[in-house]
C-alpha positions as CSV (number, residue, x, y, z in Angstrom):
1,X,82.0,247.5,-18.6
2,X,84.6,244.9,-20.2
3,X,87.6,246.6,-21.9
4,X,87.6,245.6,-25.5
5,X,90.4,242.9,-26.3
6,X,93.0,244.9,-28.9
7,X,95.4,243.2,-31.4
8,X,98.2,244.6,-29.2
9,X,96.8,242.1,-26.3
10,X,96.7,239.5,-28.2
11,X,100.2,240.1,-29.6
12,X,101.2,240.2,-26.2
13,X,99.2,237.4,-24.7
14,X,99.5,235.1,-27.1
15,X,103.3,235.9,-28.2
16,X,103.7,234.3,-24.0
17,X,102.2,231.1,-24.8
18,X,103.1,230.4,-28.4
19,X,106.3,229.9,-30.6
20,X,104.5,229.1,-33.8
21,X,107.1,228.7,-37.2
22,X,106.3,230.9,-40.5
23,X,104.1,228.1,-41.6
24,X,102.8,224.7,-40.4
25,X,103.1,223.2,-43.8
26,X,106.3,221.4,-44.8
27,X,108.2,222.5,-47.7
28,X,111.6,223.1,-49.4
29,X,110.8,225.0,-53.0
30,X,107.9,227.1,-53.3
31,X,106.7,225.2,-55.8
32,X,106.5,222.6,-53.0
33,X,104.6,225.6,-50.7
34,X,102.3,226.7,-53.5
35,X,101.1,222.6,-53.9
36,X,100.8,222.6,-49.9
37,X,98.5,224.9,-49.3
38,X,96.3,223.8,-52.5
39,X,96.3,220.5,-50.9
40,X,95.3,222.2,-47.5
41,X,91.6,222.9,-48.4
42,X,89.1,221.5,-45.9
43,X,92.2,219.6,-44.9
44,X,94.6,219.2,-42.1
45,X,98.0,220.6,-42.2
46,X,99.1,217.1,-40.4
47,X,97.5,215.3,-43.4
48,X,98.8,217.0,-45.5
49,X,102.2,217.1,-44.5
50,X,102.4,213.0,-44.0
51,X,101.5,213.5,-47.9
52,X,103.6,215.2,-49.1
53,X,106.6,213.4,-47.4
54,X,106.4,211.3,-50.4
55,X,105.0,213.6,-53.1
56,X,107.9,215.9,-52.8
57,X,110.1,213.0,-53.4
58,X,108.4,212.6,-57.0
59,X,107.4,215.9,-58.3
60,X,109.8,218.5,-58.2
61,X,109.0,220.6,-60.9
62,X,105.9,222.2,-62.9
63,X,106.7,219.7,-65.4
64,X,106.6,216.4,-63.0
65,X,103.0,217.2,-62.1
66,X,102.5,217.5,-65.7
67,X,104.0,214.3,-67.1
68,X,101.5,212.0,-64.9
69,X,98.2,211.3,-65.6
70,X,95.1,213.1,-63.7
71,X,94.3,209.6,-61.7
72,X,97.7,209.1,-61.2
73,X,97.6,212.4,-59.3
74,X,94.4,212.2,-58.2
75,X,95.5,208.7,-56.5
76,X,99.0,210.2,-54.7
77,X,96.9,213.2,-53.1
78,X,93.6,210.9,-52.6
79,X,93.7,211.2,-48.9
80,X,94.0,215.2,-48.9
81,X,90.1,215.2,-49.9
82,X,88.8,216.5,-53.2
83,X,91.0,215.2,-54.7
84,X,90.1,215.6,-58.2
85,X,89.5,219.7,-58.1
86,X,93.1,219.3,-56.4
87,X,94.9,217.6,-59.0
88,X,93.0,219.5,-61.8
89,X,93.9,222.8,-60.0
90,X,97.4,221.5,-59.6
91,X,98.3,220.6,-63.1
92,X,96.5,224.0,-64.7
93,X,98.5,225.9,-62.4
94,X,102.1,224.0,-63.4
95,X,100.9,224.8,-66.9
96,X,100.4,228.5,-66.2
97,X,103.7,228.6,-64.2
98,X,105.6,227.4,-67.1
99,X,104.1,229.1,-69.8
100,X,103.4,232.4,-68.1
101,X,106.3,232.6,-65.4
102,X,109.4,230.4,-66.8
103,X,108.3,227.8,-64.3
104,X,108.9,230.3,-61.2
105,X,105.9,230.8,-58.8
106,X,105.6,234.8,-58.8
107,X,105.8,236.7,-55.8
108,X,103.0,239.5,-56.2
109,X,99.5,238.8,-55.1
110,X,98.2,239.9,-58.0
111,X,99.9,237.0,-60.4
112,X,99.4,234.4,-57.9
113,X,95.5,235.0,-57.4
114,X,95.1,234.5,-60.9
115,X,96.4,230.3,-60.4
116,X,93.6,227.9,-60.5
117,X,92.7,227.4,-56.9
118,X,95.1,230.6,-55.5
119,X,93.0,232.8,-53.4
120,X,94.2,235.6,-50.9
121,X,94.8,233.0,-48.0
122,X,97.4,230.8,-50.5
123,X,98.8,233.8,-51.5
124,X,99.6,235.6,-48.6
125,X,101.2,232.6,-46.8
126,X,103.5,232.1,-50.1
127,X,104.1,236.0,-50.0
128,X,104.9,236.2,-46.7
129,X,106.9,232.9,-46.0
130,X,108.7,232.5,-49.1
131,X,109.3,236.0,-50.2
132,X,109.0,238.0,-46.9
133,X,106.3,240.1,-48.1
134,X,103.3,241.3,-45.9
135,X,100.6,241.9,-48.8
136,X,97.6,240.2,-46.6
137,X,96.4,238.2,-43.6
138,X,95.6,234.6,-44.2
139,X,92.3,233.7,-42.7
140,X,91.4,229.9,-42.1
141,X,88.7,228.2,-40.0
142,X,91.1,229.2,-37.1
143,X,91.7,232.3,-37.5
144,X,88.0,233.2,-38.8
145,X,86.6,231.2,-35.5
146,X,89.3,233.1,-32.9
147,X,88.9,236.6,-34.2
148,X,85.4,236.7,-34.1
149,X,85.5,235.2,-30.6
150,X,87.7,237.4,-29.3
151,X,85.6,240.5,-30.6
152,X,88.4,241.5,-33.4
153,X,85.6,241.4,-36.3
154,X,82.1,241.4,-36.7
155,X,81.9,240.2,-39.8
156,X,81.9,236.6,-41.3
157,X,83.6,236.6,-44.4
158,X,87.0,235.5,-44.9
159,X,87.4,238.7,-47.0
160,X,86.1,241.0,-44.4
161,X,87.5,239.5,-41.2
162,X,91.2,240.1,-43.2
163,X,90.3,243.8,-43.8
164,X,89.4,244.4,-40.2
165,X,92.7,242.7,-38.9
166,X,95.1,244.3,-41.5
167,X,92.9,247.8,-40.6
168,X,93.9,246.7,-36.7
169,X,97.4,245.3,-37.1
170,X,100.5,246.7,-37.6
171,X,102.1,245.3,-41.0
172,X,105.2,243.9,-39.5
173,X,102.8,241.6,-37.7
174,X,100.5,240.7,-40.3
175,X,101.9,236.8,-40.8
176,X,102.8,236.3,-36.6
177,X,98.8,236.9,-36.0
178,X,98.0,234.3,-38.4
179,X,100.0,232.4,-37.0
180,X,98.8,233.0,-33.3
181,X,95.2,232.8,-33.7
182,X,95.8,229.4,-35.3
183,X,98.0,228.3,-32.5
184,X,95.7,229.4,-29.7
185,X,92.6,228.1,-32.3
186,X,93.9,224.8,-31.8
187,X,95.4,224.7,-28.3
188,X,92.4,226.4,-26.3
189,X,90.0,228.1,-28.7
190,X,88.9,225.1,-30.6
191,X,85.4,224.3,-32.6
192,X,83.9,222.3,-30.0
193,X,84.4,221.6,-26.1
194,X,86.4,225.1,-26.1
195,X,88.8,225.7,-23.4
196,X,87.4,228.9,-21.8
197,X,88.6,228.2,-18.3
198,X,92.1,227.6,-19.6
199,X,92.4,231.0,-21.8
200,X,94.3,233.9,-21.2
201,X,91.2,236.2,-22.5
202,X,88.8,234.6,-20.3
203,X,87.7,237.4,-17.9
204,X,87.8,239.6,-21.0
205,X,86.5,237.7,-23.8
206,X,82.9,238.4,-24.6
207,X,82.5,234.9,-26.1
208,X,83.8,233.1,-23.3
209,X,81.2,230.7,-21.8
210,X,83.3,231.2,-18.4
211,X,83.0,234.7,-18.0
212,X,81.8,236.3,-15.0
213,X,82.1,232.5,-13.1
214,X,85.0,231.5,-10.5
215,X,88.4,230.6,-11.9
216,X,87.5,227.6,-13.3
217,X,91.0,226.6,-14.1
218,X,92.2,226.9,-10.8
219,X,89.2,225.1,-9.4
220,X,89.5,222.1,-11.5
221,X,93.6,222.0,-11.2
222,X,94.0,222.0,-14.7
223,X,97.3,223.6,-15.8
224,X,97.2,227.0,-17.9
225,X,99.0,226.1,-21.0
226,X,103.0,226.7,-21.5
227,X,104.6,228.4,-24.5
228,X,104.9,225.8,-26.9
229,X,105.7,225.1,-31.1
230,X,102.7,223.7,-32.4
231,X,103.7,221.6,-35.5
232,X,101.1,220.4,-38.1
């Protein structure tokens, strides 16, 4: 019988292989962190970043997003996708800032889940990376995708899948397993043509389509991946 894969394993495991940073997203104000993550809906951190480069360079406060027009913001985020629930989200959530919060974004899950277009997984990665508070575990496509994989959740909720890795994670380490899963998400454990025979978890893994088979890695001389700083 296969011994269940912990969070402690994959702490250790993937802590070899991985240096991620706090966040993939660039920013410098967390303003600029808050409209990241908006932007990173059913979007790629690397697209996003590459737009931002120059959006950062024209809005800098709540009030710049607010002095343009919706198109006008529409058209500098266009290539993000959905573009228009982005910039509508955007510019409610400036307004709210300035009126409700002196043009600060707050730094307790409660105010920030109440922003247009600020659920849990926004606000824990502004919690945690620009105020150095553990108040959840962000769970995107990678994360969701790994930690069922790996046997961490049954569930398939967003939601759910956080509860059962806060219930299994010590709170220091809420943010660096994020962090992990997305790293080893996109290195090895990806949507499609997954790298079974290259994961540390494959003789353990009770997903792995490798399982149970020679070392496929070794067989087919492909190199088990190095530690690495995955950016964007």
């Amino acid at each position: 019988m296969l011994q269940k894969i912990s969070v402690p394993m994959v702490l250790r495991a993937l802590e070899k292989l991985y240096d991620p940073p706090k966040t993939f997203l660039h920013w410098r104000t967390p303003l600029d962190l808050l409209v990241a993550t908006t932007l990173s809906a059913q979007c790629t951190d690397v697209r996003v970043n590459i737009v931002t480069k120059t959006l950062y360079k024209k809005y800098q406060k709540p009030e710049d997003y607010l002095r343009v027009s919706r198109q006008e913001l529409e058209q500098d985020i266009h290539s993000c996708g959905t573009y228009h629930m982005k910039a509508k989200h955007i510019q409610e959530l400036c307004g709210l800032l300035i009126e409700h919060h002196k043009g600060q974004v707050p730094d307790s899950m409660e105010e920030l889940i109440t922003l247009p277009g600020v659920g849990r997984k926004t606000a824990s990665i502004i919690l945690h990376v620009v105020f150095d508070k553990a108040e959840g575990i962000a769970v995107d496509t990678h994360v969701l995708r790994v930690a069922q994989r790996l046997g961490l959740t049954k569930h398939a909720t967003p939601r759910q899948i956080e509860l059962d890795l806060m219930a299994r994670t010590p709170k220091k380490h809420w943010n660096r397993i994020n962090t992990l899963l997305i790293s080893h998400g996109r290195a090895v454990c990806t949507a499609r043509n997954r790298r079974c025979q290259m994961c540390v978890f494959q003789k353990r893994c009770p997903s792995s389509v490798t399982r149970g088979k020679p070392d496929l890695a070794r067989k087919s001389g492909e190199p088990l991946p190095r530690k690495r700083t995955l950016l964007g």
